[in-house]
Steps between C-alpha positions, in 0.01 A plus 500: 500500500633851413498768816392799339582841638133533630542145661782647683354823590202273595781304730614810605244667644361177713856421609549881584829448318676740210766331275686737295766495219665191380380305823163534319526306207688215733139498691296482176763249403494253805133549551416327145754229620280433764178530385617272182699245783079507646303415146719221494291326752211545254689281282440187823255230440331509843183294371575183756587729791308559776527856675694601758317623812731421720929492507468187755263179455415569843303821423572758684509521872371784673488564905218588652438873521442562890569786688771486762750725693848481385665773680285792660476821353760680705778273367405536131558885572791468627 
């Protein structure tokens, strides 16, 4: 995929970033590396894989959320 300027102005502005000079076409440049290293997973035959929900085969384990005192107020403020 080709970063256009407004791409990167688009980038830009979310990232509150400014690239300037040379070290902008190097962005441009090693953004379309990325973005074409990503459409290569488009190119995957996933059709017998099931998908992923969870990292482990456990599923994830979660702790019960209950309130307790750790430490007391006055030593957090410390």
């Amino acid at each position: 995929m080709q970063v256009t300027d407004d791409i990167l102005a688009w980038v830009e502005d979310l990232a509150k970033l400014k690239f300037e000079g040379s070290s902008r076409e190097q962005i441009k440049k090693d953004m379309s590396n990325v973005l074409d290293l990503c459409g290569k997973l488009n190119e995957v035959d996933t059709t017998d894989v099931d998908p992923l929900v969870f990292m482990r085969e456990e599923g994830n384990s979660l702790r019960k959320d209950e309130a307790r005192i750790e430490i007391s107020k006055e030593e957090a403020l410390k």
